[in-house]
One Martini backbone bead per residue (centre of mass of N, CA, C, O) as a GRO file, in nm:
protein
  407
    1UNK     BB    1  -4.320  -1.914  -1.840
    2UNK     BB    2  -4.113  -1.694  -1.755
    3UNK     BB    3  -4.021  -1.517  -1.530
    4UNK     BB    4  -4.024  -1.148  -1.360
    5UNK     BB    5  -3.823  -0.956  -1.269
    6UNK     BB    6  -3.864  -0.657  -1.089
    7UNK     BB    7  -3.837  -0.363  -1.019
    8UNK     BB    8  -4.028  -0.240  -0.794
    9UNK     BB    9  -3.956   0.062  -0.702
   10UNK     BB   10  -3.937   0.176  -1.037
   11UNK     BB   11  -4.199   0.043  -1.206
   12UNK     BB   12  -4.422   0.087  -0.995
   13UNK     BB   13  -4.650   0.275  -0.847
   14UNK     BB   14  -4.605   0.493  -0.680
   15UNK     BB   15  -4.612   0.619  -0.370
   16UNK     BB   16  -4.586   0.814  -0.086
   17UNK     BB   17  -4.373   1.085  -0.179
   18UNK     BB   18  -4.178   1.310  -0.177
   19UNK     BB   19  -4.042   1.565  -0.364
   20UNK     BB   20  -3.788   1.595  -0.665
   21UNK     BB   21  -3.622   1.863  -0.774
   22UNK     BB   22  -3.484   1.963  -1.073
   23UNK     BB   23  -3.283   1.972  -1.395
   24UNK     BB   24  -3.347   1.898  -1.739
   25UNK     BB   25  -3.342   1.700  -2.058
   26UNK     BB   26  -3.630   1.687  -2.207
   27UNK     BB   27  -3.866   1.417  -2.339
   28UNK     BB   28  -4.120   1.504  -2.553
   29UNK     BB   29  -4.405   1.393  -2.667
   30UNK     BB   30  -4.439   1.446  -3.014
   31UNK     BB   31  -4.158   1.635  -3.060
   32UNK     BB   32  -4.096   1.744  -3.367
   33UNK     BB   33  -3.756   1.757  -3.582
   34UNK     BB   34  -3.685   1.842  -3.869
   35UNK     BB   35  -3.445   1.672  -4.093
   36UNK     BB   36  -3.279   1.675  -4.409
   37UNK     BB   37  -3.074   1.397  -4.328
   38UNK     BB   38  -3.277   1.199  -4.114
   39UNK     BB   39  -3.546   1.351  -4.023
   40UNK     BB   40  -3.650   1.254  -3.775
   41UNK     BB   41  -3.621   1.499  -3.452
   42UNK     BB   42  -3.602   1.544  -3.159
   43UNK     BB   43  -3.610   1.775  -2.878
   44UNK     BB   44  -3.448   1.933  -2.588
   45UNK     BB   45  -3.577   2.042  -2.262
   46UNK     BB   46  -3.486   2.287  -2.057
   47UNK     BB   47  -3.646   2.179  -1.717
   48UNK     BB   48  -3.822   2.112  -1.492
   49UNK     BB   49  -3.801   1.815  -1.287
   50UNK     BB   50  -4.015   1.538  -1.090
   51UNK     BB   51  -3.977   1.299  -0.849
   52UNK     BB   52  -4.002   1.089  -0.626
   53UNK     BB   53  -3.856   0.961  -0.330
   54UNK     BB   54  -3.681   0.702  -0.214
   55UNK     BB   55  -3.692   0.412  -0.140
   56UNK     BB   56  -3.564   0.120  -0.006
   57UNK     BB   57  -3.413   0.058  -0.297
   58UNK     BB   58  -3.292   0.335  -0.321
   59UNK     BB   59  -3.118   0.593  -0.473
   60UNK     BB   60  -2.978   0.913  -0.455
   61UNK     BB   61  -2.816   1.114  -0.737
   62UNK     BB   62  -2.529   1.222  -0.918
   63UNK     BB   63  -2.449   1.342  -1.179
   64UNK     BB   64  -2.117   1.366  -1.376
   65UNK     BB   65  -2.091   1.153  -1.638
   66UNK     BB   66  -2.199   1.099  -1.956
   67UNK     BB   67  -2.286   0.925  -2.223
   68UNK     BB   68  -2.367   0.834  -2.552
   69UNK     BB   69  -2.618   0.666  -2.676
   70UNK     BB   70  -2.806   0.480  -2.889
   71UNK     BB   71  -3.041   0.476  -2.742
   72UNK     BB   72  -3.067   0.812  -2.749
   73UNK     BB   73  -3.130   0.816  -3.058
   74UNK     BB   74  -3.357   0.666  -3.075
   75UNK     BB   75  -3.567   0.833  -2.890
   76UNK     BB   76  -3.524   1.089  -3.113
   77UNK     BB   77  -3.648   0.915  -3.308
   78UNK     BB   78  -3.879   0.726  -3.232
   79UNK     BB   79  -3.680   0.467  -3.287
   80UNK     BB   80  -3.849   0.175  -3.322
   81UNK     BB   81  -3.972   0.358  -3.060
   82UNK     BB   82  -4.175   0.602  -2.841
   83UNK     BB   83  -4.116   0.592  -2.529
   84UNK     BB   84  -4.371   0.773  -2.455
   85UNK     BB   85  -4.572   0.577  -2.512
   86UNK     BB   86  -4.462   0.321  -2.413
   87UNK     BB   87  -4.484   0.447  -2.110
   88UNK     BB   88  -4.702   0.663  -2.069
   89UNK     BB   89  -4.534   0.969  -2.101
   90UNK     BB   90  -4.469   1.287  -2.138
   91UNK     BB   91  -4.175   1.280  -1.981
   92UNK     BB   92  -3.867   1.209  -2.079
   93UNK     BB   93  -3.542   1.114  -1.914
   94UNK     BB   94  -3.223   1.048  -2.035
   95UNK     BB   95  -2.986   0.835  -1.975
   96UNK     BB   96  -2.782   0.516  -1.910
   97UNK     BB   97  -2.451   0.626  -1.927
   98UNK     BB   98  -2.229   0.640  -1.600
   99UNK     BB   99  -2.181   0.856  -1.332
  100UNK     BB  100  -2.244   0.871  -0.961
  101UNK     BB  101  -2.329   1.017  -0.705
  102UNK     BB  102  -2.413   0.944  -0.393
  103UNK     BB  103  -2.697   1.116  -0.166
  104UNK     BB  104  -2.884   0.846  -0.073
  105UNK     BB  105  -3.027   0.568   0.108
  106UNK     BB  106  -3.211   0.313   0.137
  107UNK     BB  107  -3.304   0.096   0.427
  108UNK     BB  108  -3.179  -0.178   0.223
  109UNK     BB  109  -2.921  -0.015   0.177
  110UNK     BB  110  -2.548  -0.177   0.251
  111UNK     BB  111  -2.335  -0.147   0.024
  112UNK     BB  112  -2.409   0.214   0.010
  113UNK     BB  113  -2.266   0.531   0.043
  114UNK     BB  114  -2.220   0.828   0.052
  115UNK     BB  115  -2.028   0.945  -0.229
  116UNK     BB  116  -2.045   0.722  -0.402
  117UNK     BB  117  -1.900   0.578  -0.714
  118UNK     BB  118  -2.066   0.510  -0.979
  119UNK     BB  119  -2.205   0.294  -1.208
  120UNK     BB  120  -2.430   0.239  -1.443
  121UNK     BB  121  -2.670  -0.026  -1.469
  122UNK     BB  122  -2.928  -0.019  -1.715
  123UNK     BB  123  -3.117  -0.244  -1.553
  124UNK     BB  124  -3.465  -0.258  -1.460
  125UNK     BB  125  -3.582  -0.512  -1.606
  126UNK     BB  126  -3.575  -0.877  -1.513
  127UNK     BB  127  -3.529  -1.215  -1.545
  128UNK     BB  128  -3.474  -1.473  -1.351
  129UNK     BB  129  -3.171  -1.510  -1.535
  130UNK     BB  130  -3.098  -1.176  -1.570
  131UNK     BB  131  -3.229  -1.069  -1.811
  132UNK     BB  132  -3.271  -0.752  -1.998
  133UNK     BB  133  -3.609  -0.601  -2.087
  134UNK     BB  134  -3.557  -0.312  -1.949
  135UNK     BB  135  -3.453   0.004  -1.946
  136UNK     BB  136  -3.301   0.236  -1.823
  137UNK     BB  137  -3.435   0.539  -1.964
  138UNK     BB  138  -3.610   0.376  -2.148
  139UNK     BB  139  -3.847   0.184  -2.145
  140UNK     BB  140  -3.870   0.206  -1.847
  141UNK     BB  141  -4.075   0.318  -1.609
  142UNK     BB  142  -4.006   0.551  -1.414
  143UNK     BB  143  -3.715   0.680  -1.551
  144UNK     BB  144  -3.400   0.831  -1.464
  145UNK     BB  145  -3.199   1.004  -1.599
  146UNK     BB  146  -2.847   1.163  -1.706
  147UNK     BB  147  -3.031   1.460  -1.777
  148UNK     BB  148  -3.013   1.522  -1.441
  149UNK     BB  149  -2.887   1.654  -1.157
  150UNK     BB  150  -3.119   1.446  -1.056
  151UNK     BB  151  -3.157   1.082  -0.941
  152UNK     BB  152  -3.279   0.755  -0.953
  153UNK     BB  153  -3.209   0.411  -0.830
  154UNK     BB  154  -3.138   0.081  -0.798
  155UNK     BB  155  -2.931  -0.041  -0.698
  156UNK     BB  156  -2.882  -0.301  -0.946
  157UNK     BB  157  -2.794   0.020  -1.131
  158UNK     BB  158  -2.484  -0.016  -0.929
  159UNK     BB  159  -2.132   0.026  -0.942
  160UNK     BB  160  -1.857   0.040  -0.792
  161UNK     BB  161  -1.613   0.186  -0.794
  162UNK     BB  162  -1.316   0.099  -0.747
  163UNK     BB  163  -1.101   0.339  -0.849
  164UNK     BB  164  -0.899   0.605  -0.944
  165UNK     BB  165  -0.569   0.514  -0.992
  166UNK     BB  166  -0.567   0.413  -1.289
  167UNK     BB  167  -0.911   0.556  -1.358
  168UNK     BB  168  -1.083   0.763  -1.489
  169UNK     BB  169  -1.415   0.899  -1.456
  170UNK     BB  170  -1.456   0.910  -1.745
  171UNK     BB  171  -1.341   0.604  -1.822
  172UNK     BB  172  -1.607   0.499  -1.684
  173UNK     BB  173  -1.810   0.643  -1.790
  174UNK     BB  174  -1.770   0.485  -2.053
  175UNK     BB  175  -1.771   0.197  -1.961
  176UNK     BB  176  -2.081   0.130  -1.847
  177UNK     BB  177  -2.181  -0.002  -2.129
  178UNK     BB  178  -2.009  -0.104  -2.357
  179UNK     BB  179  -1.808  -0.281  -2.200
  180UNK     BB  180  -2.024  -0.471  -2.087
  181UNK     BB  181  -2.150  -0.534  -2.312
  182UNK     BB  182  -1.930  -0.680  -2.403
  183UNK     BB  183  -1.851  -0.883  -2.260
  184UNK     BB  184  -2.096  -1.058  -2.263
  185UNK     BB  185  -2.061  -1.104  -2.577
  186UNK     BB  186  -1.806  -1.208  -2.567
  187UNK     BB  187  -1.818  -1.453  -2.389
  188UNK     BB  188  -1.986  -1.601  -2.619
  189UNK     BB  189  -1.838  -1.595  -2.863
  190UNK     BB  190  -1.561  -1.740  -2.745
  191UNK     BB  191  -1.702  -2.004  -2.647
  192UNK     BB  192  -1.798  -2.081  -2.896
  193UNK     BB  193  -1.534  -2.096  -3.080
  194UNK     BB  194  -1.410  -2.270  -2.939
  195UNK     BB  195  -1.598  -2.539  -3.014
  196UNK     BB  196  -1.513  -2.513  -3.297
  197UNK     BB  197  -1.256  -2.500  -3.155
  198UNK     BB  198  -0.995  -2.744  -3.072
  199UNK     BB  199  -0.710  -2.763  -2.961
  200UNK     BB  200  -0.614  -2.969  -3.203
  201UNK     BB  201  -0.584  -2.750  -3.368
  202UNK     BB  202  -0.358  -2.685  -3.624
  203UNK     BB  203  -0.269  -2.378  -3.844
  204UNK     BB  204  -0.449  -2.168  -3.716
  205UNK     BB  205  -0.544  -1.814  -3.744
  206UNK     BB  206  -0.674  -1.613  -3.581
  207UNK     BB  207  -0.991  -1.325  -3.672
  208UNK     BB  208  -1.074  -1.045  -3.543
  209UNK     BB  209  -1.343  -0.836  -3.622
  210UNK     BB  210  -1.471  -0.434  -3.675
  211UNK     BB  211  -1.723  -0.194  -3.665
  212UNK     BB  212  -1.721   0.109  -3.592
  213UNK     BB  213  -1.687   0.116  -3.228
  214UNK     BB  214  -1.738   0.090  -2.862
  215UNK     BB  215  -1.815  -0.229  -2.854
  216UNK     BB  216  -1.620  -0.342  -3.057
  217UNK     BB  217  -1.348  -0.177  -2.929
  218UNK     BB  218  -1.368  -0.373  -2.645
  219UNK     BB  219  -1.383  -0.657  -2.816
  220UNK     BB  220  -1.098  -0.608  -2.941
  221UNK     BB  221  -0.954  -0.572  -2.650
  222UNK     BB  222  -1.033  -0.881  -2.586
  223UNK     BB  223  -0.880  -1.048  -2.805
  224UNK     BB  224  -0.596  -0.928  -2.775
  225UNK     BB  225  -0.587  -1.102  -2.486
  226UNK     BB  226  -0.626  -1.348  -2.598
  227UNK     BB  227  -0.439  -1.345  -2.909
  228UNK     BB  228  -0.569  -1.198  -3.151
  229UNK     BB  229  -0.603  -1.050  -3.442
  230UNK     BB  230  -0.744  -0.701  -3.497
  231UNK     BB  231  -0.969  -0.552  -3.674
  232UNK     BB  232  -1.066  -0.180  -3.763
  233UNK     BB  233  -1.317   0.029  -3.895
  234UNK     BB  234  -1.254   0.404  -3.992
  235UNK     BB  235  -1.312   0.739  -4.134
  236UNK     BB  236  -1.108   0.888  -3.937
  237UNK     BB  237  -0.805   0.988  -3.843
  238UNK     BB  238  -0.843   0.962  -3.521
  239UNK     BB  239  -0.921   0.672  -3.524
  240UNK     BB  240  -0.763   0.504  -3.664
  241UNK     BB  241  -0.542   0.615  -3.440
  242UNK     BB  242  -0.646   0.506  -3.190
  243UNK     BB  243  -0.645   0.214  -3.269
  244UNK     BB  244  -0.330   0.177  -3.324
  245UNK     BB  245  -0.248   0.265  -3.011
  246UNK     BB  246  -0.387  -0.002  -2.911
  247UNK     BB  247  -0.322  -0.255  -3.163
  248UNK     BB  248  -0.527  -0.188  -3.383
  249UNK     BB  249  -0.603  -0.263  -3.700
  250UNK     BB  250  -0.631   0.009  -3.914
  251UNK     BB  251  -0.918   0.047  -4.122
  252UNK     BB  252  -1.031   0.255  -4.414
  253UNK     BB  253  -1.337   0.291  -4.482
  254UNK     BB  254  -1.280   0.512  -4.753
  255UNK     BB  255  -1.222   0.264  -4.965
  256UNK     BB  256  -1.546   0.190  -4.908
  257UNK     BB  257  -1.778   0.425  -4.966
  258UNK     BB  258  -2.029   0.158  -5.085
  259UNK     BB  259  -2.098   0.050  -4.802
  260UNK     BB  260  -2.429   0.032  -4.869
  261UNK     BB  261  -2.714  -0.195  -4.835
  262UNK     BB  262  -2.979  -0.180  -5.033
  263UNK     BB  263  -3.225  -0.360  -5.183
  264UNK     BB  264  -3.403  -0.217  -5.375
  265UNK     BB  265  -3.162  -0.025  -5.541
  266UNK     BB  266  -2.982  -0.309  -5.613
  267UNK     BB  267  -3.260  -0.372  -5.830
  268UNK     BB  268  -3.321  -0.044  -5.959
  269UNK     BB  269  -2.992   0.054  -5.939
  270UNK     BB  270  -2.694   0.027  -6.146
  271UNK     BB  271  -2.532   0.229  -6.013
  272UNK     BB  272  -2.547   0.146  -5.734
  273UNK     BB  273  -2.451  -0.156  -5.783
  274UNK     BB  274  -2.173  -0.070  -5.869
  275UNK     BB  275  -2.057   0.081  -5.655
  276UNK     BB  276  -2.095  -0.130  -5.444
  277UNK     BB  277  -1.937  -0.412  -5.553
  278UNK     BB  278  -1.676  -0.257  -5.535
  279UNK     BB  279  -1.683  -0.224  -5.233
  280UNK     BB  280  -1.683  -0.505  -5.180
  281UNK     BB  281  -1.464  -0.611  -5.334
  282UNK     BB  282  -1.239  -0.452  -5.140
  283UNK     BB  283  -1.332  -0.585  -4.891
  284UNK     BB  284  -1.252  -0.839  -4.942
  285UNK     BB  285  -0.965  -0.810  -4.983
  286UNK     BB  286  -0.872  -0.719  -4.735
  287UNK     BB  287  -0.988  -0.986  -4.594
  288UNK     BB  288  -0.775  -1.160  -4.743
  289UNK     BB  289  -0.497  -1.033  -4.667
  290UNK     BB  290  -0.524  -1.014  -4.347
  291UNK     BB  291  -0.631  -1.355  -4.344
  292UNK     BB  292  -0.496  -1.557  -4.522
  293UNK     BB  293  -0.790  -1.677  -4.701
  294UNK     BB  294  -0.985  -1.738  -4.467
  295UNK     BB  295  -1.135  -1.517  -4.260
  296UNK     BB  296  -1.325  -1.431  -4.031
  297UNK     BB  297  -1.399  -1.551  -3.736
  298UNK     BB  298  -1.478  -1.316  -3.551
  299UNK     BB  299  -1.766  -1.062  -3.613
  300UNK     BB  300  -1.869  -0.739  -3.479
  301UNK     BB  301  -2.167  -0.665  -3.581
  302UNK     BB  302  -2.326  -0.306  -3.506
  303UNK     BB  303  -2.518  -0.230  -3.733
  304UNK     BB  304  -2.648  -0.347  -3.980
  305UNK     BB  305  -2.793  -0.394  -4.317
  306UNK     BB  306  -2.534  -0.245  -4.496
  307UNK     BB  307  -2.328  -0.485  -4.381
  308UNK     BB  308  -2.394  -0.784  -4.381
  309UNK     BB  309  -2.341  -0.928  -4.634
  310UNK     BB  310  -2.027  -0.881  -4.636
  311UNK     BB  311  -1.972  -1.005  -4.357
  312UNK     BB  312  -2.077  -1.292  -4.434
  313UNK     BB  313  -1.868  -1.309  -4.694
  314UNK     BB  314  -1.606  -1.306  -4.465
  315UNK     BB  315  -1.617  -1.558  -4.354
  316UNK     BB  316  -1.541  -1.829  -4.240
  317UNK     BB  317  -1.474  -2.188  -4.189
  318UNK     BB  318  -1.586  -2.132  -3.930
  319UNK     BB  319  -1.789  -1.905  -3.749
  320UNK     BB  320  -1.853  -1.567  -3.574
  321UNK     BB  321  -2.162  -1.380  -3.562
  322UNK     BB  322  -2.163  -1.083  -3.351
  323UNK     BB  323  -2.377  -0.926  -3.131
  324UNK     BB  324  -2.549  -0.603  -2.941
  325UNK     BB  325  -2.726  -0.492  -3.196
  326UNK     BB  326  -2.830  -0.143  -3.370
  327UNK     BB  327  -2.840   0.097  -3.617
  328UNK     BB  328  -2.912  -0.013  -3.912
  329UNK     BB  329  -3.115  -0.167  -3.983
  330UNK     BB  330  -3.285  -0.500  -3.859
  331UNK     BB  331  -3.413  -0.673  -4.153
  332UNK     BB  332  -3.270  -0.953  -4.212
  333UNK     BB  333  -3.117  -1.163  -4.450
  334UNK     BB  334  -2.991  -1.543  -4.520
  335UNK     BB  335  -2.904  -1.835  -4.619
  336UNK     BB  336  -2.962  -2.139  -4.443
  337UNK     BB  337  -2.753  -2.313  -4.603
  338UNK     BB  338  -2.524  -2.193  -4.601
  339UNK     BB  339  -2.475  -2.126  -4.300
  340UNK     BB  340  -2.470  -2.422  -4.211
  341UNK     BB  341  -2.222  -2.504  -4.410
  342UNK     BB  342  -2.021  -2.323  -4.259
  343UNK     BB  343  -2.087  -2.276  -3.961
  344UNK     BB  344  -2.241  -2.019  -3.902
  345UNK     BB  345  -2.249  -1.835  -3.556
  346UNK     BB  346  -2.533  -1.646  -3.426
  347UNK     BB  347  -2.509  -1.398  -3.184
  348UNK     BB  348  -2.720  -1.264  -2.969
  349UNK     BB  349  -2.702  -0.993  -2.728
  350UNK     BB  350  -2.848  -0.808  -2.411
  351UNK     BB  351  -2.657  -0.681  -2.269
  352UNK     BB  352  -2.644  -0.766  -1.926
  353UNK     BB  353  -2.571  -0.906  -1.619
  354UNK     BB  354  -2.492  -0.814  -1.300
  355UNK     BB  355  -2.243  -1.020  -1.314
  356UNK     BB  356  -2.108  -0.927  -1.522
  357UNK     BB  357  -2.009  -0.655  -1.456
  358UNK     BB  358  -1.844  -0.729  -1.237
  359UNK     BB  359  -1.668  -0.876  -1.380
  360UNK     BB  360  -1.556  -0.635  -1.572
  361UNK     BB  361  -1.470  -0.434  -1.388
  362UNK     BB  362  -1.250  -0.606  -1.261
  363UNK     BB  363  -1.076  -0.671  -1.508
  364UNK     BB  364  -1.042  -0.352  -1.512
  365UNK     BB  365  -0.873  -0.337  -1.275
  366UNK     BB  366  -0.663  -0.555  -1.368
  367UNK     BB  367  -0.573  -0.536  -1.686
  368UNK     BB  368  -0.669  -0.234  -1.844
  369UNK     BB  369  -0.941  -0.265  -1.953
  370UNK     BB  370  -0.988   0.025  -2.140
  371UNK     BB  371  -1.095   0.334  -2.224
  372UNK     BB  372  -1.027   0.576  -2.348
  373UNK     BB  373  -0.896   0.918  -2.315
  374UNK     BB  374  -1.072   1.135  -2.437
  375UNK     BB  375  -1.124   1.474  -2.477
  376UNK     BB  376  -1.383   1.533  -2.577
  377UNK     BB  377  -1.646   1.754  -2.459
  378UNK     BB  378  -1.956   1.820  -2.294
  379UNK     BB  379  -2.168   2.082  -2.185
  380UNK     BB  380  -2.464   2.091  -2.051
  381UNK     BB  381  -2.551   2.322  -2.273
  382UNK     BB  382  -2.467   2.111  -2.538
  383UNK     BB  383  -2.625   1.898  -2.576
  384UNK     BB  384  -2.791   1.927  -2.804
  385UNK     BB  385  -2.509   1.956  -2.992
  386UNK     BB  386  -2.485   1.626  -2.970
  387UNK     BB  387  -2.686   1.499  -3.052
  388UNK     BB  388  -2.713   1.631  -3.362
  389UNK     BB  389  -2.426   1.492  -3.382
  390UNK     BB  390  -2.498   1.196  -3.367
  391UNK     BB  391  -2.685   1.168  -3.520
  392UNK     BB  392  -2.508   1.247  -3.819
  393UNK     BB  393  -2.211   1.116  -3.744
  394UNK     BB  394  -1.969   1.335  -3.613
  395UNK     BB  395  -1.847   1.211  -3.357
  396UNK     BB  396  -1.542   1.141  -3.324
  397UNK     BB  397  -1.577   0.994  -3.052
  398UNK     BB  398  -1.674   0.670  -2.917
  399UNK     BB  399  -1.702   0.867  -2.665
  400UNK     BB  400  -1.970   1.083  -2.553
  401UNK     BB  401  -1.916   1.325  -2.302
  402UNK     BB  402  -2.097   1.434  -2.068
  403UNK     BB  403  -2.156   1.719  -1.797
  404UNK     BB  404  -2.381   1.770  -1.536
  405UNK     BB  405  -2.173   1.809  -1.287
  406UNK     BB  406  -1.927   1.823  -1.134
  407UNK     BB  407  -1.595   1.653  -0.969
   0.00000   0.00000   0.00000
């Protein structure tokens, strides 16, 4: 059994140390408020957080910028998991995607000074080979999220920003989790395609699909990097609008308006099989006629059970269906013996590396693969109403972002 790596300093039982009072937006064990839309959803209280001061191998830092991330929606679902319940705490603040400044440092950190703005890596328990078991401010103990106005981080949870010459500070908050997540994703689902498709391969060109999303749209903008065609579905004229002026065929999701598989409904109830199978139909003729009848190389697919089924019946063969994560439904069936025959290979990856990480930032740093810079913003008095908006569905921008801190 492989060792596990733990950052130390913040997920043992912390020992003496003064403490750090802030204001943050806490979510409390067990507090929940009905939804008649979407079921249980937990309420975010603005109050007092305290949490001990940095040991020698953490920063004291303020939160600037931070992402709305799904992980974030998780939480306040109480689904998969409790986070409150998993960690044994009575409250937990959230948010692990954004920008902070560096407040004080502790005596073995030699590489970030005051004031420096770094990325939030949110890593914080991770196995031997870096692969990470525990999300900082998600299932994490005793972390503090970028939902408080003063947090504190292990060093290797934080990457310092390369300049602000090129993009902007908010720019870089959208990048912090989603863009990492995708290079990494990226990184072995495009190794993998290469190996299926050796050099020697002639007359055939690669297409790859993404389903709307801020992960998606990262790894089709590195598609495009790479010289591949690459299409993105969307419901709203916004984001559309936004896919095509990034260079990626924007598909409005509007087409095929029931593709959502439910497997119990489509066995026992014959309008919804018969609405299904149309939008199903559709999608599919759409991705006939976009990639000339060969069907998608690698399809990017960060939904889960609703569009499965359809995603699977448009690869090619052979291709590359590639994951890191999941918004609804995560319980998935599919015929090994089809799959095989097809050889088609599913990759999952959950987050990234810190030399990912790493490398993602340095990349963007070079050659401008970066986060739209989308206008919506939300002030930290409306945290509220952007989680509710989020819950539902209806944030506009990929990047929902909030604001903490001044910059």
């Amino acid at each position: 059994m492989r060792s596990r790596r733990c950052l130390r300093s913040v997920v043992q039982a912390s020992q003496k140390h003064s403490m750090v009072d802030t204001e943050a937006w806490v979510l409390h064990k067990g507090a929940y408020r009905k939804d008649p839309d979407k079921g249980q959803f937990a309420q975010l209280q603005l109050e007092k957080f305290s949490f001990p001061d940095i040991t020698d191998e953490e920063v004291l830092a303020e939160p600037i910028w931070g992402c709305w991330e799904g992980n974030m929606n998780h939480a306040l679902r109480r689904y998969p998991i409790d986070i409150c319940r998993q960690r044994k705490e009575e409250r937990v603040v959230i948010g692990n995607a954004g920008i902070v400044r560096v407040l004080k440092v502790g005596a073995r950190v030699t590489h970030l000074s005051e004031d420096d703005l770094c990325l939030v890596f949110p890593s914080a328990v991770s196995d031997d080979l870096g692969f990470m078991e525990l999300a900082h401010a998600y299932d994490a103990p005793r972390t503090v999220g970028l939902l408080a106005k003063r947090t504190k981080l292990h060093y290797r949870s934080l990457i310092p920003v390369p300049s602000l010459d090129r993009h902007s500070v908010e720019q870089w908050a959208a990048f912090s989790a989603r863009f990492i997540t995708a290079w990494a994703n990226w990184k072995l689902a495009y190794g993998v395609w290469k190996l299926l498709h050796p050099k020697a391969t002639t007359g055939y060109q690669p297409f790859v699909w993404g389903w709307g999303g801020g992960v998606a749209l990262a790894e089709l903008l590195l598609a495009r990097i790479h010289g591949f065609p690459a299409a993105m579905t969307a419901s709203s004229q916004q984001r559309l609008t936004m896919i095509k002026q990034l260079g990626i065929d924007a598909v409005d999701r509007r087409q095929f308006p029931d593709l959502d598989f439910r497997p119990a409904s489509f066995e026992t109830d014959p309008k919804y099989r018969t609405r299904y199978m149309q939008s199903e139909m559709t999608f599919l003729e759409i991705i006939g006629e976009k990639t000339r009848r060969e069907g998608v190389s690698i399809f990017v697919e960060m939904i889960g059970l609703p569009v499965f089924r359809a995603t699977l019946k448009s690869l090619a063969r052979p291709a590359v269906l590639t994951t890191a994560g999941w918004k609804e439904g995560m319980d998935l069936s599919f015929l090994r013996a089809i799959e095989c025959k097809k050889w088609h290979v599913h990759v999952h990856t959950h987050f990234a590396r810190y030399e990912d990480g790493l490398e993602a930032v340095a990349f963007a740093e070079q050659t401008g693969w970066m986060a739209p810079d989308e206008q919506q913003r939300w002030k930290w008095d409306n945290i509220p109403a952007l989680a509710t908006e989020f819950f539902l569905g209806r944030t506009n921008p990929l990047f929902p972002l909030y604001e903490i801190n001044p910059f």
